[in-house]
C-alpha positions as CSV (number, residue, x, y, z in Angstrom):
1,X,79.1,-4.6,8.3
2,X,82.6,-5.2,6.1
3,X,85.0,-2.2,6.1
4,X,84.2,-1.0,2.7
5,X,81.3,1.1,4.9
6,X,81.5,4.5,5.8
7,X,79.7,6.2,8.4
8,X,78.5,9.7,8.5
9,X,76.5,12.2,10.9
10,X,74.8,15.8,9.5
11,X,72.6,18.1,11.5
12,X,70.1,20.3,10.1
13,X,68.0,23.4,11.3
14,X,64.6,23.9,10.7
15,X,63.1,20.6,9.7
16,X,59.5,19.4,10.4
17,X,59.6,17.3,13.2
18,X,56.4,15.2,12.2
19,X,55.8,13.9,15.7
20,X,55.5,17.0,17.2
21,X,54.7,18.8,14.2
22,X,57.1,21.7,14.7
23,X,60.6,22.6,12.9
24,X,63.6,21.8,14.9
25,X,66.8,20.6,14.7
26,X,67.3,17.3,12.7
27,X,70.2,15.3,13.1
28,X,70.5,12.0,10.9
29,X,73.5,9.4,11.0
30,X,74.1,6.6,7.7
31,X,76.5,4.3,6.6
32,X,77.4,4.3,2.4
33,X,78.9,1.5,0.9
34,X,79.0,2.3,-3.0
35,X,75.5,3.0,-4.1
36,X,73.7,1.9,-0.9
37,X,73.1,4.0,1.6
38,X,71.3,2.7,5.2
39,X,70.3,5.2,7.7
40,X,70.6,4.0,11.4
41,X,69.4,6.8,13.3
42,X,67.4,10.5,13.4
43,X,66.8,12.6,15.7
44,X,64.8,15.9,16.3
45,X,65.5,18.0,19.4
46,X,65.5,22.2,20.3
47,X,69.0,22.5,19.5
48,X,71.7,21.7,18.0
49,X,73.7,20.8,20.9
50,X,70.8,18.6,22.3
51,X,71.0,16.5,18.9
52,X,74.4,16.0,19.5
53,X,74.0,14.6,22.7
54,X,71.4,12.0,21.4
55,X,73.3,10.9,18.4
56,X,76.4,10.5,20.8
57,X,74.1,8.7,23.4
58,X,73.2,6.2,20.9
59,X,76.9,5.6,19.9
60,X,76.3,7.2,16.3
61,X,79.5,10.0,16.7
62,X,82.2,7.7,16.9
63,X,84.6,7.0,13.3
64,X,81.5,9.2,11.7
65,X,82.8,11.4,9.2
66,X,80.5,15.2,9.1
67,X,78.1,15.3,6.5
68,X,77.9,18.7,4.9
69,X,73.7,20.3,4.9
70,X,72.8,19.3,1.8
71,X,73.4,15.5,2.2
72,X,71.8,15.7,5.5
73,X,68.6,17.3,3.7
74,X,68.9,14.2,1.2
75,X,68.3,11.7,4.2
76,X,65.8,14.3,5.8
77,X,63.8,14.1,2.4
78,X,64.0,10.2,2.5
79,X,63.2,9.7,6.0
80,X,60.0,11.7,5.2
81,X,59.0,10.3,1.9
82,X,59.3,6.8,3.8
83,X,57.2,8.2,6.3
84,X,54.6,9.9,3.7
85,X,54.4,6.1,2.2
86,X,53.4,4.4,5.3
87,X,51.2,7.0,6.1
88,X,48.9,6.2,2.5
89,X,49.0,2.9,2.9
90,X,48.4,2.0,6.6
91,X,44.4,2.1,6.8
92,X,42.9,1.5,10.1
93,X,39.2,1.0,11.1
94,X,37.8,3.6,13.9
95,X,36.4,1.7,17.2
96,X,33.0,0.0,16.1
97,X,31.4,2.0,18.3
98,X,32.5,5.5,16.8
99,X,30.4,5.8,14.4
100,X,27.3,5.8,16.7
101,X,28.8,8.8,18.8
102,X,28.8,12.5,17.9
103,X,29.7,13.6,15.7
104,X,30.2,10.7,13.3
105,X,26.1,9.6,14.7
106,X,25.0,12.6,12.8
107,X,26.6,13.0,9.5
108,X,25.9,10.4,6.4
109,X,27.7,7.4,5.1
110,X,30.6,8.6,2.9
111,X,34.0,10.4,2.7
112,X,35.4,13.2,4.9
113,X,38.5,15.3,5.1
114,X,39.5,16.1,8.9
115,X,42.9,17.7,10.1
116,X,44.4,17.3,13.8
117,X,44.3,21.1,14.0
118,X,43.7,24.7,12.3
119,X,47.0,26.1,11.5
120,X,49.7,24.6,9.4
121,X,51.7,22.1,9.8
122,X,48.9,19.6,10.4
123,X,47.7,15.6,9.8
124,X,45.1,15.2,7.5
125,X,43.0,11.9,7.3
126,X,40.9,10.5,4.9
127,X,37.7,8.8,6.6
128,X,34.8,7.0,4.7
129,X,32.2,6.5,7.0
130,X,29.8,3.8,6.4
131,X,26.4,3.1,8.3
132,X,28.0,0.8,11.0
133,X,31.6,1.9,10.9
134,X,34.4,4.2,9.9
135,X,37.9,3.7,8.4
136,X,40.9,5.9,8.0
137,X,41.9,5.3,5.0
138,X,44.6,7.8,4.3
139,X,47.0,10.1,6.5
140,X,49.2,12.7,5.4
141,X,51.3,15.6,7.0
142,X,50.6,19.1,5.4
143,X,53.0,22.1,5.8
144,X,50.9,24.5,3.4
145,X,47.4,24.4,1.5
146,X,49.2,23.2,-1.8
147,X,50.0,19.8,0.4
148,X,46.3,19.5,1.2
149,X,45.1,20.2,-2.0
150,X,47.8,17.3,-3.1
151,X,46.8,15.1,-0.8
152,X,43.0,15.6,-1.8
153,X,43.8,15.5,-5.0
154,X,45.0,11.8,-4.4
155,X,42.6,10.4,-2.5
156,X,40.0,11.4,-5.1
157,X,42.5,10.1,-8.0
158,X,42.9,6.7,-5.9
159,X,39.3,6.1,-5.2
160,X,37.9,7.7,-7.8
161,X,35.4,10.1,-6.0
162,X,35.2,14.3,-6.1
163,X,35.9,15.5,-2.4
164,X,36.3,19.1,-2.1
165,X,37.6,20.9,1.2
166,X,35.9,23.8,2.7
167,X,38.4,24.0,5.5
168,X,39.3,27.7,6.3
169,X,42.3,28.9,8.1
């Protein structure tokens, strides 16, 4: 990278760590030249000393200049609309044999809303099961019940169909 670049490092406490869906520490590292802005490295740990150690692990602390919270937020928000992004679009088809196991044996061809667990935060998917197999067609990470409704929402405006939810926490 030329020398017009310059590197910075923020931590941040209480962010959704979507891979173990629970809020910890977040701890980002980016370079800016002018407008563009290219994040090199996250993290999520317990604490903030823990982050620390990782970034400086992975050789992101050195000639890094501290970012102040709310432009560590900006990259947090990015990293997960990114993230949120490749979760729509990725679709993936269920093992051809799912769909001739319980449950997915017994219910009908069609769409269905399932979550990864009951309380929030939580994956949803979107599944359309046909006679002889199943796709995920959507993912999503939910926080509250005004992200699943959103995400609903969605899937019914994308593939014009009227799914309700009659999940109860």
């Amino acid at each position: 990278m030329g020398n017009t670049w310059e590197a910075y490092f923020g931590i941040l406490p209480g962010c959704l760590d979507i891979f173990t869906l629970s809020y910890r520490w977040f701890g980002c590292a980016w370079m800016v030249d002018g407008s563009l802005t290219v994040i090199i490295g996250f993290w999520f740990a317990d604490s903030q000393c823990e982050v620390e150690k990782m970034a400086k692990r992975d050789g992101q602390l050195q000639k890094a200049c501290l970012a102040n919270s709310n432009e560590v937020k900006e990259m947090y928000d990015e990293i997960r609309r990114q993230q949120a992004l490749q979760d729509w679009e990725k679709r993936s088809r269920l093992k051809w044999m799912t769909v001739f196991r319980n449950p997915w044996r017994s219910v009908k061809s069609g769409w269905y809303i399932i979550r990864s667990r009951k309380e929030f935060p939580y994956y949803v998917s979107a599944i359309y099961k046909g006679r002889c197999f199943a796709w995920i067609e959507h993912v999503s990470v939910c926080e509250n019940e005004d992200d699943l409704h959103s995400f609903i929402k969605k899937v019914n405006q994308h593939h014009q169909i009227q799914l309700e939810t009659l999940l109860t926490n």
